[in-house]
N, C-alpha and C positions, 0 to 999 in steps of 0.2 A: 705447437708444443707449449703448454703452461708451463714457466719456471716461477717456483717458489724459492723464497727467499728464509732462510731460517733462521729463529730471531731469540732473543734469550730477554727474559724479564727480570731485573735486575730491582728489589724493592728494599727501601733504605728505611728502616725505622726510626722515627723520629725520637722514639725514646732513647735510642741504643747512640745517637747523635749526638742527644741529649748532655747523656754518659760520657761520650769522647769528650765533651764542652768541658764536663766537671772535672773529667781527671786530668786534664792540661791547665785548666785553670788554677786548681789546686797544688800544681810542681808550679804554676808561675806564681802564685801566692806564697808557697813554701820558700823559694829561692828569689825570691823580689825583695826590694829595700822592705822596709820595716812601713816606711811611710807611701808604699804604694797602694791604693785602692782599686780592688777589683771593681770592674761594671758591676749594680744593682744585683741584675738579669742573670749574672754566672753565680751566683748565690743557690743554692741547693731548694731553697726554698721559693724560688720564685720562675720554678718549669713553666709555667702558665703565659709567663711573659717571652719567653726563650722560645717557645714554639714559633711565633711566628718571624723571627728571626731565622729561625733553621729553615722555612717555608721560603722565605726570599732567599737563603742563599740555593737550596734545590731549585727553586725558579730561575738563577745564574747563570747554574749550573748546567740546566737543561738548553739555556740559550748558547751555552760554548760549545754543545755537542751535538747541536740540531742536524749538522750534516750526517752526523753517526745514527741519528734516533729513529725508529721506525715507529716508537709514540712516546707520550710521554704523561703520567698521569699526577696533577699537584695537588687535585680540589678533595684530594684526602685526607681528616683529620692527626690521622697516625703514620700515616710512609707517605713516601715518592715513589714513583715506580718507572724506570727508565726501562724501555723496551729496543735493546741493539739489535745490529747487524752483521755478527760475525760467524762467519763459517766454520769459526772452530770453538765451539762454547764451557771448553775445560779451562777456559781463564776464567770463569763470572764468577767466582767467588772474589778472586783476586779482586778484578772491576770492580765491583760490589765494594769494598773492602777499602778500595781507591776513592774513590766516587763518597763515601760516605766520609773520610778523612779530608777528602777536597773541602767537602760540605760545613764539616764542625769548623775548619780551619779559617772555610770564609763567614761564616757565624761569628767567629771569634774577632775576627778582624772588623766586623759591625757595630758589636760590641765596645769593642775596646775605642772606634769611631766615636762609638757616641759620649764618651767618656774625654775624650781630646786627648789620648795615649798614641801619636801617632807612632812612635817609635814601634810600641806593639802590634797596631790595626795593620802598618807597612808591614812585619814581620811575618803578619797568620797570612796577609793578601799576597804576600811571594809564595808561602807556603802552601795556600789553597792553588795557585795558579802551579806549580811545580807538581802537583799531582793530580790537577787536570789535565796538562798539557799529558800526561805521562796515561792516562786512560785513553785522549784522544789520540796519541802515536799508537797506542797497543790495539784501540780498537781498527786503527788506519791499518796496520800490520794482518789486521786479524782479516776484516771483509774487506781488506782494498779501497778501490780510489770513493769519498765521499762520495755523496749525493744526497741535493735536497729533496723531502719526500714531503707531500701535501697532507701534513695534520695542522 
């Protein structure tokens, strides 16, 4: 007896990433001293640069849930495409939704690294990691006990 595993593809646009980046940036501009400077790279005009920040944190990202992934696709210029494992696939929106808010958050936290804001970079890096941990329980909940799978 062949058992199939059924899997849900979960694809994160980078523009839409993008977007999350700016409009947090822009409340922590708005609501920041007077004399704090944004990173370069969160500048509206400089997506070119930010892409491949958003690229390393989906490659992070893909390494904290390798036990959940059934594949995981990076070397594409526009999404990420994380392919789960859950038997019950009326969360993937949600996932999706989590997964891409992980994503901006550890961008942001890159970011604001390279700039020497640790106070900020600490803040998105708890923030990214509270909504990863939070896909990887939902996904643990959703198909059960991990497992490493050979991609």
């Amino acid at each position: 007896m062949k058992t199939t595993i059924s899997t849900v593809s979960l694809r994160l646009s980078y523009d839409e990433i993008a977007k999350e980046i700016h409009a947090a940036s822009a409340l922590r501009s708005y609501f920041s001293r007077i004399d704090e400077q944004l990173p370069p790279m969160l500048l509206s005009n400089h997506d070119k640069a930010l892409a491949p920040v958003i690229a390393d944190a989906c490659a992070l990202m893909a390494l904290r849930l390798a036990d959940n992934l059934a594949d995981v696709t990076l070397d594409n210029e526009e999404y990420a495409e994380f392919v789960v494992m859950p038997r019950n696939i009326s969360a993937a929106s949600a996932l999706r939704r989590a997964l891409e808010h992980a994503v901006a958050a550890y961008a942001l936290h890159l970011c604001f690294a390279g700039v020497d804001n640790t106070l900020a970079a600490d803040g998105y890096r708890v923030e990214s990691d509270t909504h990863i941990d939070g896909v990887k329980s939902s996904l643990l909940r959703i198909s059960g006990t991990p497992r490493v799978t050979g991609w």
